[in-house]
Each structure stands twice: as structure tokens, then as C-alpha cells.
C-alpha positions in Angstrom: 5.4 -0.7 -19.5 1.8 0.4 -19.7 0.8 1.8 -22.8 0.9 5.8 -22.9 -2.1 7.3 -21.5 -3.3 10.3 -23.7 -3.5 13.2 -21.3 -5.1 16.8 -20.7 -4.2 19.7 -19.7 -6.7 19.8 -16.9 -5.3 20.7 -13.5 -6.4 19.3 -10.5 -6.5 20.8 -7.2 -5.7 18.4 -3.5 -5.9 18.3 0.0 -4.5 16.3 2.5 -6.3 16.0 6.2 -3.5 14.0 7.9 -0.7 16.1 6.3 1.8 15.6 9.0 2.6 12.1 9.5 5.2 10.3 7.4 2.6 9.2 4.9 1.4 12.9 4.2 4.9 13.9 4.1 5.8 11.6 1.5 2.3 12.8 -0.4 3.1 16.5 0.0 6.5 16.3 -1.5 4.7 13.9 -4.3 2.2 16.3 -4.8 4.4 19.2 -5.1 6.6 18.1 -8.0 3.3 16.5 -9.5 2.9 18.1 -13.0 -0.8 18.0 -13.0 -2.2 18.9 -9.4 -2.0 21.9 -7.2 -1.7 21.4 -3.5 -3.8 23.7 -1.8 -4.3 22.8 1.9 -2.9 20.3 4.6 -4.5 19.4 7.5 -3.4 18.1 10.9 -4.5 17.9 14.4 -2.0 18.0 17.0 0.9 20.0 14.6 -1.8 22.6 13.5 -0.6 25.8 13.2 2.9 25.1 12.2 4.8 25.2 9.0 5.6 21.6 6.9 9.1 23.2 6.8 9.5 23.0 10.8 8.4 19.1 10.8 10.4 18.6 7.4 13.0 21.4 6.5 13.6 18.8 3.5 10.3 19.7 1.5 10.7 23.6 1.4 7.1 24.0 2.2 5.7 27.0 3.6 2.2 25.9 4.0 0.8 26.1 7.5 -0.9 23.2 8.8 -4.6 23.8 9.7 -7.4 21.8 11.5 -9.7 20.0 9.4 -13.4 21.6 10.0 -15.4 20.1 7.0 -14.2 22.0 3.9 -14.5 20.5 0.4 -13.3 23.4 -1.6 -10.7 20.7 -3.3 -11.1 18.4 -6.2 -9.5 15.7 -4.7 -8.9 14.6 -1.1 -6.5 12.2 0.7 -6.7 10.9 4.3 -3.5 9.5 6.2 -5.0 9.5 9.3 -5.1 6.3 11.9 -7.7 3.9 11.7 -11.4 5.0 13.0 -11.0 8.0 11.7 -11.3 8.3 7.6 -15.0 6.8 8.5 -16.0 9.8 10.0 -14.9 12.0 7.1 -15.2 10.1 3.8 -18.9 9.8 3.4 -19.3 14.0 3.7 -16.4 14.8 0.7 -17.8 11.5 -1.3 -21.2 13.0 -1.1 -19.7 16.6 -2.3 -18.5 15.0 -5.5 -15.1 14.8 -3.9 -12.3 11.6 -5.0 -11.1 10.4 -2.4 -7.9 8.2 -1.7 -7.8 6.9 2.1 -4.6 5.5 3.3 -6.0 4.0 6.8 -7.7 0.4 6.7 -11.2 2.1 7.4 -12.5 0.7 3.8 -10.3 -2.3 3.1 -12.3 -5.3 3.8 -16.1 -5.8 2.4 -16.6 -8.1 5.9 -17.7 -5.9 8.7 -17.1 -9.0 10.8 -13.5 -9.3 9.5 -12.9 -5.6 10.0 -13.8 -5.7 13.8 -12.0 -8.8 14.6 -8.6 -7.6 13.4 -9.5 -3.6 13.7 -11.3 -3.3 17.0 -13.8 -1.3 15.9 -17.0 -1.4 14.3 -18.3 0.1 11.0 -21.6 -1.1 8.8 -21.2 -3.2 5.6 -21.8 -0.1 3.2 -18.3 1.2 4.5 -16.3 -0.2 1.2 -14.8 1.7 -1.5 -12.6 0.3 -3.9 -9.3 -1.6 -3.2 -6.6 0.2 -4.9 -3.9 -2.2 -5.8 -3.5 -0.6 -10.0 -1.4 -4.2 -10.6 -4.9 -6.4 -10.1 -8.1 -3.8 -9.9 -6.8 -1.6 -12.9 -10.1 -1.0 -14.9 -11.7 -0.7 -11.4 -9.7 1.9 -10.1 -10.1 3.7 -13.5 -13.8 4.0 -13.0 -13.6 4.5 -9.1 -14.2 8.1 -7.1 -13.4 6.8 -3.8 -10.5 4.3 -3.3 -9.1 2.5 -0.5 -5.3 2.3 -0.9 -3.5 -0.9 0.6 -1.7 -1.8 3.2 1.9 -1.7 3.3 2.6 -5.4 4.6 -0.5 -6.8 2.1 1.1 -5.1 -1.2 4.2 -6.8 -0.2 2.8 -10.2 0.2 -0.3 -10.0 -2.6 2.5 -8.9 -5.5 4.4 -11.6 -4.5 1.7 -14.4 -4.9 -0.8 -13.0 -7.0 0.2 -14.3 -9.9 -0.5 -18.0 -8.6 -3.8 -17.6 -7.8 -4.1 -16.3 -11.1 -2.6 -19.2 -12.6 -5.2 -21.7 -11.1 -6.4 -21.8 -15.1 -2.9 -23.5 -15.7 -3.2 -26.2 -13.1 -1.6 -24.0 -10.2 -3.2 -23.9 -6.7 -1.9 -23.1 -3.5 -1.7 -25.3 -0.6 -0.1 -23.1 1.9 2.1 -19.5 2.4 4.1 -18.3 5.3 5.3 -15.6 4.9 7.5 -13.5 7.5 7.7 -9.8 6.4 9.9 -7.3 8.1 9.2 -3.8 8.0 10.8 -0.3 8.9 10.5 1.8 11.9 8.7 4.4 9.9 6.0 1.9 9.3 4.3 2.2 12.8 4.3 6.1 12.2 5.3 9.1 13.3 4.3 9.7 17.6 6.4 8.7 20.0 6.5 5.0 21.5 9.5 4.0 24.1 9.4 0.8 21.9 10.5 2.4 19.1 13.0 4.4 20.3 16.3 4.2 19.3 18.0 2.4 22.8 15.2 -0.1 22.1 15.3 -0.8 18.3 19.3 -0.4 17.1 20.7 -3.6 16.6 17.3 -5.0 16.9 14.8 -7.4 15.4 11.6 -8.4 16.9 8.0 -10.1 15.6 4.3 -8.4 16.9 0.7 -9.2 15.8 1.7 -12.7 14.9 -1.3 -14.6 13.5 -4.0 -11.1 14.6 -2.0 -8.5 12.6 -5.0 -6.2 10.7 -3.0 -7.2 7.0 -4.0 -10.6 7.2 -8.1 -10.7 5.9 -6.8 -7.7 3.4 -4.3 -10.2 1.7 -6.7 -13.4 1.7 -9.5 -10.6 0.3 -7.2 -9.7 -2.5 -6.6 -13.4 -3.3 -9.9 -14.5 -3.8 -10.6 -16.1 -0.2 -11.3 -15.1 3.6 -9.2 -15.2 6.7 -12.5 -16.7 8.2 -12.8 -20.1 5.7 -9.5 -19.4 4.1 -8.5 -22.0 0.8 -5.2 -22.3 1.7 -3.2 -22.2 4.9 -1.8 -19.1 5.8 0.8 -17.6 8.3 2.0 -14.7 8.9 4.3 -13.0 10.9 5.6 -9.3 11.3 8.6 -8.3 12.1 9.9 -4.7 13.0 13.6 -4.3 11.9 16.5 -1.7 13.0 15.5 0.3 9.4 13.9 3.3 8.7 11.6 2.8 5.8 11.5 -0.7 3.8 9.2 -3.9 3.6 11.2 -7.0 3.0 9.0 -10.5 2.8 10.2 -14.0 2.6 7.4 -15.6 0.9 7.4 -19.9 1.3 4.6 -20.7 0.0 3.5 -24.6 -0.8 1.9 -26.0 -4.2 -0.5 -29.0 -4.9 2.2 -30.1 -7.7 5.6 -29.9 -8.5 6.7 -26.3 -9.5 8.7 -25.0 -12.7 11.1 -22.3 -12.0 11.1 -21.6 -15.2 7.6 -21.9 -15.7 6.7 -19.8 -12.5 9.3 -17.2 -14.1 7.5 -17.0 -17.3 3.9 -16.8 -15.3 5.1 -13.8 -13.2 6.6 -12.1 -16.2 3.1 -12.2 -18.1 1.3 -11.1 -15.2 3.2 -8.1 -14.6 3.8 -7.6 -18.3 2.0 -3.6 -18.2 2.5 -3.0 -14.5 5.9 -0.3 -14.7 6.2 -0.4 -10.6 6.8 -4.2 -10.2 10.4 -5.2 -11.2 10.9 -8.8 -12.1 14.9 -9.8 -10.6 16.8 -12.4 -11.8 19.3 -11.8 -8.7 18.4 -11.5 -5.1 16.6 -7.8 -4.4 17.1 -6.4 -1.1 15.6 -3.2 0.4 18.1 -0.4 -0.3 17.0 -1.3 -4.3 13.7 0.3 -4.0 14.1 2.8 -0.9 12.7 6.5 -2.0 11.4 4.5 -5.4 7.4 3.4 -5.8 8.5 -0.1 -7.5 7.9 -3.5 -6.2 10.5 -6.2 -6.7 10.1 -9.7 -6.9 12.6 -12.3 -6.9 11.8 -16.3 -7.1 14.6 -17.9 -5.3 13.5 -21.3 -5.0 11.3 -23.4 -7.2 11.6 -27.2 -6.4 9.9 -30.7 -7.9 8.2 -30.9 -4.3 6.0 -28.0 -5.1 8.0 -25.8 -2.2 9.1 -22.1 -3.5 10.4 -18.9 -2.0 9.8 -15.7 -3.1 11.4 -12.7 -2.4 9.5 -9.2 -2.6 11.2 -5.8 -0.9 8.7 -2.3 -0.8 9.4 0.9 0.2 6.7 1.0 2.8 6.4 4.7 2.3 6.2 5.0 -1.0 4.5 1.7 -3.1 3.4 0.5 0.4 1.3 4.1 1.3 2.0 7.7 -0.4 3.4 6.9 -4.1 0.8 4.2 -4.6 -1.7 6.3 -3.1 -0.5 9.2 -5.7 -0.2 6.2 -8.7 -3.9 4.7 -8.0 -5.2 8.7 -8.4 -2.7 9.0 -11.8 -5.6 6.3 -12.9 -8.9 7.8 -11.6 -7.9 10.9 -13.6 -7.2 9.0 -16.8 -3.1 10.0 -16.5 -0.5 7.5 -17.4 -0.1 5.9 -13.4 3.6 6.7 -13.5 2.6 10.3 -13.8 4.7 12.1 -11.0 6.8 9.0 -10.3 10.0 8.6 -11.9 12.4 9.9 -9.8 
């Protein structure tokens, strides 16, 4: 666990403009139970005017959804709203003295190249804020007012191989991953698609964005390389699964030399020594272990003298993969302990 964080009794008042999807739902019931924030407004488009307790009779919340028109009367903002958007708002509430936490891919990747290849859609170079994964940018996300909160595929797959590339000073490198990551319905949001409905998705597995899906140059990023002249081979491929929320990832991944389980195990269990959200299993994790829960968990099922290895990682896509580490990266930008609001 990380060490205790000395706090204050400072409150802290938030806003969310995208309120009304499943990410801002998941933030406003974080936020409400949060000991040291007050929520103050929420902001949608098309549900403006209506009460979170008619979209989500779970939360209790009377608050009535408004329009977003500008205001920065809040001391800390977060954005769920679809890609292109966030870029349009961000640089007004950062200017204001605002933090802000953005849960869209507008601010992910420092390639503007990158960013239109896989987004389709421009933005300049100077659109980057800080990439707010606590378990490798820590001391960064400490010092950080603006943060760009990961993807829920990428912090499935990055927690489950960081600790490799990390290990390069012990003679580990990576020849190749595939990894092929299934996630929950809830993941492609809250509107209405015939695709998604349920006569198309009960009983039902399928793959999408194989080899173009927008996770891919946010993962090599985070591992020190580029999906443009990448230094290892990598593959991945979605999958959308007959589940509500969840992010389960079979991670093979390839080494130059022979691989110690028990080596690998010892590795993984240093890296993640002060990170409280990433659980370490000796046993095979599956998704229903970490639905409604912010943790990460990470099983290595297969270490061989050929250098092959499977690695196991399940999310709540929701939660660690959007909203609750969205709420742990601001824990750290306000110098709380990051589980702050967590422990359910």
C-alpha cells in the first residue's frame, strides 16, 4: 500500500460537463460519497433539463442537468464527453486556473500525427496534458493541473506489461505482445446503436478496430515506443463481449530470453509494491473479481524457458478503466492519499 498521505481539511468544489453518460454516472456517485469534494453542477447536452435520478434512480441525485455555456465557477472540472470535444473546452477552464481531468482521448498522445491517424481528427502538437496512469507517472500527476486520464483497453494492457519494459535494466526486453482484450457493452457508451442491442449482442462475441483501434499508439506511448517505428511487434485485437461493464486481456507476449516465472513474479510484485489498485493473483482472476471495484488484477499464467508468457489482467472498464481512476489521479493532484473515496 502507499504510504499515508497527510491530508487537509480543505474542500474542494467539482463539475462535470458530460454528466450523463456512463462514465459521468459512475463520477457523480464517486463524487457524492467523496469525503473531500462537493459536487456542484453537471452538465449534458442532449439530457439537459432532466434530473440524474430519471437517467439513474440508483444515485438519489436531484441535480438537474444543464447545458454547458462556459462557466468556471468550480475548482475542479471533469470532461466525459466523446472525442473532438474536450479540445474545445479545456484550454478556457485551464487558462481560468481550473484542474482539469479529461476522460476522452483528446490529450493522450504527444504525436499529432498519431492522433489523426487512429482519431480522425486533427488537433496541434501543444494539445497534451499529462497521461494519468498514478501506477507509472505518479510524481507527475502530483505536480499536474490538467490530466489526461487513460483509456480503458490501454490501462488493461500497459498494467499488464509495464513492468517488463521496466525490467530492461535486468536483461528483459520484449520481442513481441498480442494481446486480445474483450470488453463490456458499457464500454462503447451510453446512445443507442442496433449493434449493441440486446437481439444482436446476447450470446455474443465479436472483434472491431483490429490493428486501427485508437488504444494502440496510447499503449506503445506509455511503453516507451511508437505505433509508427514501434520496438517490438505488437497486435492487438478488440473484442466486444455479451457483459455489461469489464475489461478482460489475454496478454502473450514474446521475450528475447528464456523467462523465470518466478523471477517475472518477483519483478511484477516490486513494481506494484505502493500501487493499492493493482492486485497481484496467484490464481486465475476473472472479471466479476473487480466489477464495481477500481483495482487492476494481474495474473501470470504462463512463463516458459522459450521466452513465451501469458498474462492475465481483468478491469472494470468503468471504474479503473474511466471514472474511479479518473477520481484516483485527482486524489493525487490534491495531495490526498489516491485511494481517497475508493474503498468500497
Amino acid at each position: 500500500m502507499a504510504a499515508p498521505v497527510a491530508e487537509s481539511s480543505t474542500m474542494y468544489s467539482v463539475s462535470i460537463i458530460g454528466a450523463s453518460g456512463y462514465s459521468g454516472a459512475e463520477l457523480t456517485r464517486l463524487l457524492l460519497q467523496h469525503p473531500k469534494v462537493e459536487l456542484q453542477k453537471l452538465y449534458a447536452f442532449s439530457q439537459a433539463g432532466k434530473r440524474v435520478s430519471d437517467l439513474y434512480p440508483a444515485l438519489c441525485c436531484n441535480n438537474v442537468y444543464k447545458p454547458y455555456c462556459g462557466e468556471s465557477g468550480s475548482d475542479i472540472y471533469f470532461l466525459a464527453l466523446p472525442h473532438g470535444e474536450a479540445l474545445q473546452l479545456v484550454p478556457a477552464l485551464v487558462a481560468a486556473g481550473k484542474r482539469v481531468i479529461d476522460l476522452s482521448g483528446d490529450f493522450r498522445l504527444k504525436s499529432a500525427l498519431e492522433h489523426e491517424q487512429f482519431y480522425k481528427q486533427p488537433k496541434s502538437p501543444e494539445s497534451v496534458m499529462t497521461y494519468g496512469m498514478a501506477e507509472l507517472f505518479r510524481d507527475e500527476i502530483v505536480r499536474a493541473k490538467a490530466i489526461s486520464n487513460p483509456g480503458c483497453f490501454a490501462t488493461s494492457i500497459i498494467l499488464g506489461v509495464a513492468p517488463l519494459f521496466a525490467g530492461r535494466e535486468s536483461g528483459i526486453k520484449v520481442r513481441a505482445i498480442n494481446c486480445t482484450s474483450t470488453s463490456g457493452i458499457s464500454g462503447a457508451g451510453r446512445s443507442s446503436k442496433t449493434e449493441l442491442s440486446f437481439s444482436e449482442m446476447s450470446e455474443n462475441v465479436r472483434a472491431y478496430k483490429v490493428g486501427v483501434h485508437q488504444h494502440i499508439p496510447e499503449i506503445m506511448q506509455a511503453l516507451g515506443t511508437s505505433a509508427t517505428t514501434p520496438s517490438f511487434d505488437f497486435t492487438f485485437t478488440p473484442m466486444i463481449g455479451s457483459l455489461v461493464r469489464g475489461i478482460y486481456s489475454i496478454l502473450n507476449v514474446q521475450l528475447e530470453e528464456s523467462a523465470d516465472a518466478e523471477g517475472i513474479k518477483k519483478l511484477y510484485r516490486e513494481f506494484y509494491l505502493n500501487a493499492p489498485f493493482v492486485r497481484l493473483r496467484d490464481t486465475m482472476t476473472e472479471v466479476r473479481h473487480v466489477t464495481h471495484t477500481n483495482f487492476c488484477d494481474i495474473h501470470i499464467a504462463h512463463a516458459s524457458a522459450s521466452g513465451s508468457m501469458v498474462i492475465v489482467t481483468a478491469i472494470d472498464n468503468l471504474l479503473k478503466g474511466a471514472a474511479g481512476q479518473a477520481v484516483q489521479n485527482m486524489n493525487l493532484m490534491l495531495g490526498l492519499d489516491e485511494t481517497t473515496g475508493l474503498s468500497f
